[in-house]
C-alpha positions as CSV (number, residue, x, y, z in Angstrom):
1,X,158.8,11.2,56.9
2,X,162.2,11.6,57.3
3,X,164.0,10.8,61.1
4,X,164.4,13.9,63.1
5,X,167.9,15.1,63.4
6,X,168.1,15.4,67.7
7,X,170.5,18.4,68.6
8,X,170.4,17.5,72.1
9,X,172.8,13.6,71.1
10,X,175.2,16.3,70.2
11,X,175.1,19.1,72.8
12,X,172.4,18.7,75.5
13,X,173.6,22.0,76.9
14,X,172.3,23.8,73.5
15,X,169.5,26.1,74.7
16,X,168.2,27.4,71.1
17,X,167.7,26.1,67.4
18,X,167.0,27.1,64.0
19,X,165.0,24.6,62.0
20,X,162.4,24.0,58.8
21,X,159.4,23.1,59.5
22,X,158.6,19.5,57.4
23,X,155.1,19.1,58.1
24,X,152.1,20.7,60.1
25,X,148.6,18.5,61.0
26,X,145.8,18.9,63.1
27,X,146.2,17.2,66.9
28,X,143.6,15.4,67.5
29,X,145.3,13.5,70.7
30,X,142.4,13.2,73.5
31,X,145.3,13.1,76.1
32,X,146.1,16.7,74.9
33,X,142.9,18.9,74.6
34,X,142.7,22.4,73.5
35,X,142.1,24.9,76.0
36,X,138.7,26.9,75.5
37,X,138.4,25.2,71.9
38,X,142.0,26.3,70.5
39,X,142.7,23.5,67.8
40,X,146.6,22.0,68.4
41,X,148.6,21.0,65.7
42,X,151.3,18.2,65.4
43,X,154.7,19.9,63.9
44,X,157.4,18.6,62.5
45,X,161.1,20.0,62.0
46,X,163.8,18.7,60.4
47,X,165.6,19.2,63.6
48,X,165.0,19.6,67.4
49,X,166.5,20.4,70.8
50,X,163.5,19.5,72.1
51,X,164.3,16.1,74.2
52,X,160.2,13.9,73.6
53,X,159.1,12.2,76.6
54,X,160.6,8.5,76.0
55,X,162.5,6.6,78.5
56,X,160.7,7.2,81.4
57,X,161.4,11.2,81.0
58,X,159.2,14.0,80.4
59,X,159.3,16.2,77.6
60,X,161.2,19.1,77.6
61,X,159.5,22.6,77.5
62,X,159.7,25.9,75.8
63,X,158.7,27.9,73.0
64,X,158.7,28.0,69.1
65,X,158.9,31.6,68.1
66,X,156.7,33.1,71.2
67,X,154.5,29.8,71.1
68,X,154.4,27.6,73.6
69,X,155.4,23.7,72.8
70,X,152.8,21.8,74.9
71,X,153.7,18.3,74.7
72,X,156.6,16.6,72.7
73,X,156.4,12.8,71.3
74,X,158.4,10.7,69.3
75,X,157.4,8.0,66.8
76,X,159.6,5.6,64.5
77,X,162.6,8.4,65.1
78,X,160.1,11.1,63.9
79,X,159.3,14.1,66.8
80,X,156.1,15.8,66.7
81,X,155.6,18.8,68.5
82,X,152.0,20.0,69.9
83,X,151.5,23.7,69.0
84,X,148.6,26.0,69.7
85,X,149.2,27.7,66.1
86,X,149.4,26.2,63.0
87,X,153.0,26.1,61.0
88,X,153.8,25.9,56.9
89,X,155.9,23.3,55.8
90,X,159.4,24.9,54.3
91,X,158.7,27.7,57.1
92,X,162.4,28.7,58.9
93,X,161.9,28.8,63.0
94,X,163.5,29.3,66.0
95,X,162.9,28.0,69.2
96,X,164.5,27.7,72.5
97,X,164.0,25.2,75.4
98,X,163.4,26.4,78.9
99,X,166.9,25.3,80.1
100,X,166.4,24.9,84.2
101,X,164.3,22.0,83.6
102,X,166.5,20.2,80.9
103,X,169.0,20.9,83.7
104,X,167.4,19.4,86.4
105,X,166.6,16.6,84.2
106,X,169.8,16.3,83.2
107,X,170.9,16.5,87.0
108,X,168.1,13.6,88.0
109,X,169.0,11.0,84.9
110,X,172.5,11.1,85.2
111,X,172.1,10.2,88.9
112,X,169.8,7.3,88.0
113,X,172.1,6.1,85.8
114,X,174.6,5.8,88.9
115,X,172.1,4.4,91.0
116,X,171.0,2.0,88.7
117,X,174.5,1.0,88.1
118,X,175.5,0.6,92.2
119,X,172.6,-1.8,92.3
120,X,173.2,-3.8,89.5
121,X,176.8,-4.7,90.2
122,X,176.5,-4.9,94.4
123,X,173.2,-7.0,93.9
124,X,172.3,-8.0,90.7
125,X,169.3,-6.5,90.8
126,X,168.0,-5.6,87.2
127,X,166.0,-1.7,86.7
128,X,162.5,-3.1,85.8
129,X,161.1,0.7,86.0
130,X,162.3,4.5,85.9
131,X,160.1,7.6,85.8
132,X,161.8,10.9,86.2
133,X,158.7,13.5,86.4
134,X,158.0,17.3,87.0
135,X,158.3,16.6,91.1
136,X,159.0,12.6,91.7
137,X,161.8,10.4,90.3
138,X,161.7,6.8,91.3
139,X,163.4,3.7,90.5
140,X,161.9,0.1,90.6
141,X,164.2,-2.7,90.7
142,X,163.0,-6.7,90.9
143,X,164.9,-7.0,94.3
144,X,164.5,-5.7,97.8
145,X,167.3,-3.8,99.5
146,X,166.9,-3.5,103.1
147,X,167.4,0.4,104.7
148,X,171.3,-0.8,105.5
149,X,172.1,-1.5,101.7
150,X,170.5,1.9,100.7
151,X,172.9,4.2,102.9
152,X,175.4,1.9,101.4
153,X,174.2,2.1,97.6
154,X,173.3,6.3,98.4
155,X,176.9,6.9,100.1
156,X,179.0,4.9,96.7
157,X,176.7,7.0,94.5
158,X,177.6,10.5,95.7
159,X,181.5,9.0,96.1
160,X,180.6,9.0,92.2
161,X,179.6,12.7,92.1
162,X,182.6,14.0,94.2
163,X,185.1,12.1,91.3
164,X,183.5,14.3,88.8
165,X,183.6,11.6,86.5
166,X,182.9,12.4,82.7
167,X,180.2,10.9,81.3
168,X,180.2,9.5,78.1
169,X,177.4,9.2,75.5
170,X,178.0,7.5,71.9
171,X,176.6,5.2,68.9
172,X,179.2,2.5,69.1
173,X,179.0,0.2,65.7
174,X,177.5,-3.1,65.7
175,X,180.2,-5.3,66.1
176,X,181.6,-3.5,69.2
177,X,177.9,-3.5,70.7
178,X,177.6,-6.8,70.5
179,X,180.9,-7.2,72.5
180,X,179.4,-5.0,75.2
181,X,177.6,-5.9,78.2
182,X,175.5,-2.6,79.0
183,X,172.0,-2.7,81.1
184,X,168.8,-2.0,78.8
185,X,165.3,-2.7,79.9
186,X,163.8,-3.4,76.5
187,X,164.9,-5.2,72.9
188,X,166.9,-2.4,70.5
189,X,166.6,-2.6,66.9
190,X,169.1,-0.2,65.1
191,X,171.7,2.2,66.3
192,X,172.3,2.3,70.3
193,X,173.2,5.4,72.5
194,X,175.2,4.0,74.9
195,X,176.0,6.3,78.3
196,X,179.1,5.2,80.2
197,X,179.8,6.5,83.4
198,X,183.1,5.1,83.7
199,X,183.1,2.4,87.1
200,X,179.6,2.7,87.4
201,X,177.7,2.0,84.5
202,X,176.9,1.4,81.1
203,X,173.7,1.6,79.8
204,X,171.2,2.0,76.3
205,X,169.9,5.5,76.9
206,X,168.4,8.1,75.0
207,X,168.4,11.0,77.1
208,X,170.6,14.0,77.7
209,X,173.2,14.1,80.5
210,X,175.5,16.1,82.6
211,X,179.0,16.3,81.1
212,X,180.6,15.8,84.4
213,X,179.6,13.6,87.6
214,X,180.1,16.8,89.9
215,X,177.3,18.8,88.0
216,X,174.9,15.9,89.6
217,X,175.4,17.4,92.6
218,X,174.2,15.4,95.3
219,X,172.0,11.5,95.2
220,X,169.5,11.6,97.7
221,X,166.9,8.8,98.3
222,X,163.8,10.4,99.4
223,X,161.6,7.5,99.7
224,X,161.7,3.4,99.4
225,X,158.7,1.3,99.7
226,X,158.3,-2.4,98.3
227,X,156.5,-2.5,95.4
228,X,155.5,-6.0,92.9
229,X,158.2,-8.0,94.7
230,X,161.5,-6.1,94.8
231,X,161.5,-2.2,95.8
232,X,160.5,1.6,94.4
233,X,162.8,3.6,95.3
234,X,162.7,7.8,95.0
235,X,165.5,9.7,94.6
236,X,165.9,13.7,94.3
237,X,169.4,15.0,92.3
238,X,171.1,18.5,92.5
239,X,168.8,21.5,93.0
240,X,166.1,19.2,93.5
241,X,167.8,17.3,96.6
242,X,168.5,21.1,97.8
243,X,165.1,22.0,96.9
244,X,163.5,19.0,99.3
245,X,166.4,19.5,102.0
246,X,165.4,22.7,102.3
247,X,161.6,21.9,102.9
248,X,162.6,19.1,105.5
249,X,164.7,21.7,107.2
250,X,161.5,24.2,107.7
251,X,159.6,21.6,109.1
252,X,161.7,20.3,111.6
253,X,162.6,24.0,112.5
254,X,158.8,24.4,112.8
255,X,158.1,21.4,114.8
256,X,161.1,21.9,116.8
257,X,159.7,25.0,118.0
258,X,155.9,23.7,118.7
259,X,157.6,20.8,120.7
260,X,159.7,23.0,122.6
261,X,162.5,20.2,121.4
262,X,166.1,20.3,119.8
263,X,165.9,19.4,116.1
264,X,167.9,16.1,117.1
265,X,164.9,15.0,119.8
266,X,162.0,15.9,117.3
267,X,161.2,12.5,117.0
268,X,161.5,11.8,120.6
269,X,159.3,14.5,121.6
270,X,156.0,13.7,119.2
271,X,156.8,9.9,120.5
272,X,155.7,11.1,124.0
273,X,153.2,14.0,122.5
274,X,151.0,10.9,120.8
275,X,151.7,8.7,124.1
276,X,150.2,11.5,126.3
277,X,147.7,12.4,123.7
278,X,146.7,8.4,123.8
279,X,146.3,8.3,127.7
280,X,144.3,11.4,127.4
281,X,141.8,10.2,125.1
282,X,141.3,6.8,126.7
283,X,140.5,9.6,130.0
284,X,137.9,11.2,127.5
285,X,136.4,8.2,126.5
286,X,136.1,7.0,129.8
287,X,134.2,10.3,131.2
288,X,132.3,10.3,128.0
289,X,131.0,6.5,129.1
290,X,130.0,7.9,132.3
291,X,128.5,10.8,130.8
292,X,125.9,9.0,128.5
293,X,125.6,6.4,130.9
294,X,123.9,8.9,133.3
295,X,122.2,10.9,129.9
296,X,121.1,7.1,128.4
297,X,119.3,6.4,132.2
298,X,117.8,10.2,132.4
299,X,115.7,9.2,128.8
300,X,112.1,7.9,129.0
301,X,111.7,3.9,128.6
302,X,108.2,4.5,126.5
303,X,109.8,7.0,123.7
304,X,109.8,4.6,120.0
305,X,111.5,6.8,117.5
306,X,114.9,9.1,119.4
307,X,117.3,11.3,117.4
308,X,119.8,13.0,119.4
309,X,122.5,15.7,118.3
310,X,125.6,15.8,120.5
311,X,129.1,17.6,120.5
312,X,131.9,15.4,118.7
313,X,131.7,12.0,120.9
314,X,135.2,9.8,120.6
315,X,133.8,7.0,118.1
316,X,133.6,4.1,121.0
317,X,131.7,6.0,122.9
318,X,129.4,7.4,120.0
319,X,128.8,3.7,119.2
320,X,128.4,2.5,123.3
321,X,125.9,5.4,123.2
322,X,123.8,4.1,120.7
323,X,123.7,0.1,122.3
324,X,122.4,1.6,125.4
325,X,119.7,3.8,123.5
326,X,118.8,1.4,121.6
327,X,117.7,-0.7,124.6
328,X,115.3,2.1,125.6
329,X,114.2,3.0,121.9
330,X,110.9,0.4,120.5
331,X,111.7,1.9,117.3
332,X,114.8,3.9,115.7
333,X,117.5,5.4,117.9
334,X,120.0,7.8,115.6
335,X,122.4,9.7,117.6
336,X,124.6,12.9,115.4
337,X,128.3,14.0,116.6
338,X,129.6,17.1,115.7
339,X,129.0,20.3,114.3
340,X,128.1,22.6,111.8
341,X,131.5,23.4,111.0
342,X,133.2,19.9,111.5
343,X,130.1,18.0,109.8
344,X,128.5,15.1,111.9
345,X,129.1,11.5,112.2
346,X,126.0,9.6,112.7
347,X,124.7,6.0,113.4
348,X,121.1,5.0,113.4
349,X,120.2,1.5,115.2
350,X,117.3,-0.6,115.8
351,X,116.7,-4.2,116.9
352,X,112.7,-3.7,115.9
353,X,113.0,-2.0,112.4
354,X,115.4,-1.5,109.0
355,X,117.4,1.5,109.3
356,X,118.5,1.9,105.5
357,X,115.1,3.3,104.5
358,X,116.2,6.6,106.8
359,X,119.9,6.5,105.6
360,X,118.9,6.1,102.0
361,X,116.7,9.4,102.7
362,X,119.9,11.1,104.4
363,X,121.6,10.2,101.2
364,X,119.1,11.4,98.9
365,X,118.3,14.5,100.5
366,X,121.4,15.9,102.3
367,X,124.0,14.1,100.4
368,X,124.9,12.4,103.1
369,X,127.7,9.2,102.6
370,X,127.0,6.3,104.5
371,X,125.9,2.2,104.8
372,X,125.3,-1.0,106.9
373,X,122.6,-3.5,107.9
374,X,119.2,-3.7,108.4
375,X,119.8,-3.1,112.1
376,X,122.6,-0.7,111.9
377,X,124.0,2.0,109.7
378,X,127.0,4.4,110.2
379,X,127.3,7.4,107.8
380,X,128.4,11.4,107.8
381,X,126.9,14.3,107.1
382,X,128.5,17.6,106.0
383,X,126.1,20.5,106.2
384,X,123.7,22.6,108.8
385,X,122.1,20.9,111.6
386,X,118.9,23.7,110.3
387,X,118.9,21.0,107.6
388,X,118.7,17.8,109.3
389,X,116.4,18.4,111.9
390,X,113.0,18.2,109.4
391,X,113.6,14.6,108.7
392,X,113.9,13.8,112.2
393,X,110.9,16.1,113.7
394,X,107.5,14.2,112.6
395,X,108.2,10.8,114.3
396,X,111.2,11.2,116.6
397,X,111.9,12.8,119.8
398,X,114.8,15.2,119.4
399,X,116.9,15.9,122.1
């Protein structure tokens, strides 16, 4: 099968094609099912703007005719598209690519490429991984970069976009790529597309770019976390970084608002919201003590098997509960918190008797999720206390 010829080298702004179709086989992918049945087929033209996922890219989308492409590969230079219809071979199509997407693409690769670069020369770090997705871009480099050298690395890398530097994409010849010294993560046989942004990088790439620097946008990381010894970093480019600027912006309006702060003292203001809410709930734990303390006292010292239902104890004193019933109980104490419409935390002790048989029945007849020892078992429950109570009614006292 002869290479496909790839429009989008040539112009990656071209929106629509004309092609023949060279071949058309049943898809039998398991990562691409049919939807309700519909067999797929594997197409083939003789030429494509359609850019495969490769490179750490998603495909591109659109339509063939009025067909949907669902998924776009490439193989040894060869693109198959997955259609929902079958095509003959010799067949004359059009087809057009959905072009915000390929844009934003576009927008997101081109500032990689920047990033990348600004790295690379500032700290020698090397691009060990690069995924540009539907919602997430990120960057993983064999290197960490503290948050100081990222507003340094981010700031350079829009300077970049406000040159409006062209950027530069060609198949040099072999003796002038060896001369070269361009960043590649992997071994390349045969011809290179190399992308120069001109100060910032060079680099073996295969995808489409902006023409210009300016049409980036904006670079904004989003995210950096270490990750295998050196850094992930997420970025969002262009209408993406406006997209996620403009979803930060609503919630700080929103929480500005419920914290009765300015948008500057946000941060400020939750601070001293969780240290409040902190203090307060050591004051409800403490009361809650008390409380079962005098409930634990008020129980009968001769009852063997207790279940008891109560309304959402803090977790220490759910568990400080159940040590003091336990004391009381000869046999099982099992003590519920919550409610119907919550679900219930529960733990069942006892220093006499094995408490899984009873969770294992929780598990098996309620669904409940839960585990431990012999003499102790924590677990949840997410249903009706009509439900539970049967289990419990036979041999315990329930209170």
């Amino acid at each position: 099968m002869q290479q496909t010829k790839k429009l989008y080298d040539d112009n990656p702004y071209q929106t629509s094609f004309d092609a023949s179709v060279l071949s058309c086989e049943p898809y039998t992918a398991p990562e691409k099912k049919a939807e309700q049945g519909t067999p797929l087929y594997d197409v083939i033209f003789d030429q494509t703007i359609f850019f495969p996922e490769e490179g750490g890219q998603n495909a591109d989308t659109g339509t063939i005719g009025s067909h949907p492409v669902l998924d776009v590969q490439i193989k040894d230079g060869v693109i198959h598209h997955i259609m929902n219809v079958p095509f003959v071979p010799g067949q004359k199509i059009s087809g057009k690519i959905d072009w915000q997407p390929r844009y934003s693409n576009m927008q997101q690769h081109s500032g990689e490429h920047i990033m990348s670069g600004l790295i690379h020369s500032h700290f020698g770090y090397d691009n060990v991984g690069f995924h540009l997705g539907v919602k997430n871009v990120t960057l993983d480099f064999n290197g960490f970069l503290t948050p100081e050298q990222l507003d340094t690395i981010e700031s350079l890398a829009n300077e970049a976009v406000y040159k409006n530097l062209s950027i530069l994409a060609s198949y040099p010849p072999k003796d002038q790529l060896d001369a070269m010294e361009y960043r590649s993560k992997i071994e390349l046989t045969g011809p290179v597309r190399i992308v120069t942004i001109p100060g910032y990088d060079i680099c073996a790439c295969c995808a489409p770019h902006v023409k210009n620097t300016g049409e980036i946008g904006m670079i904004k990381i989003t995210d950096a976390i270490k990750y295998k010894g050196g850094i992930r970093i997420s970025i969002q480019c262009g209408s993406r970084a406006l997209d996620d600027y403009r979803m930060k912006q609503r919630q700080i309006f929103a929480l500005s608002a419920l914290l009765s702060a300015k948008q500057e003292a946000v941060a400020d203001a939750a601070a001293k919201l969780k240290e409040d809410n902190f203090s307060l709930k050591g004051r409800i734990i403490a009361l809650q003590n008390s409380l079962i303390e005098l409930k634990a006292s008020a129980i009968p010292a001769d009852i063997e098997h207790l279940c008891l239902i109560e309304n959402h104890l803090e977790p220490a004193a759910h568990k400080n509960y159940v040590n003091l019933l336990t004391e009381k109980c000869s046999g099982i104490c099992a003590v519920f918190s919550g409610s119907d419409a919550d679900g219930y935390r529960y733990i069942i002790a006892s220093k006499s008797q094995d408490v899984r048989p009873l969770n294992n029945r929780l598990k098996t007849e309620l669904q409940a999720k839960g585990g431990g020892s012999r003499e102790m078992v924590q677990g949840s429950y997410s249903g009706q206390k009509e439900h539970l109570l049967p289990i419990f009614q036979a041999d315990f006292r329930v209170l």
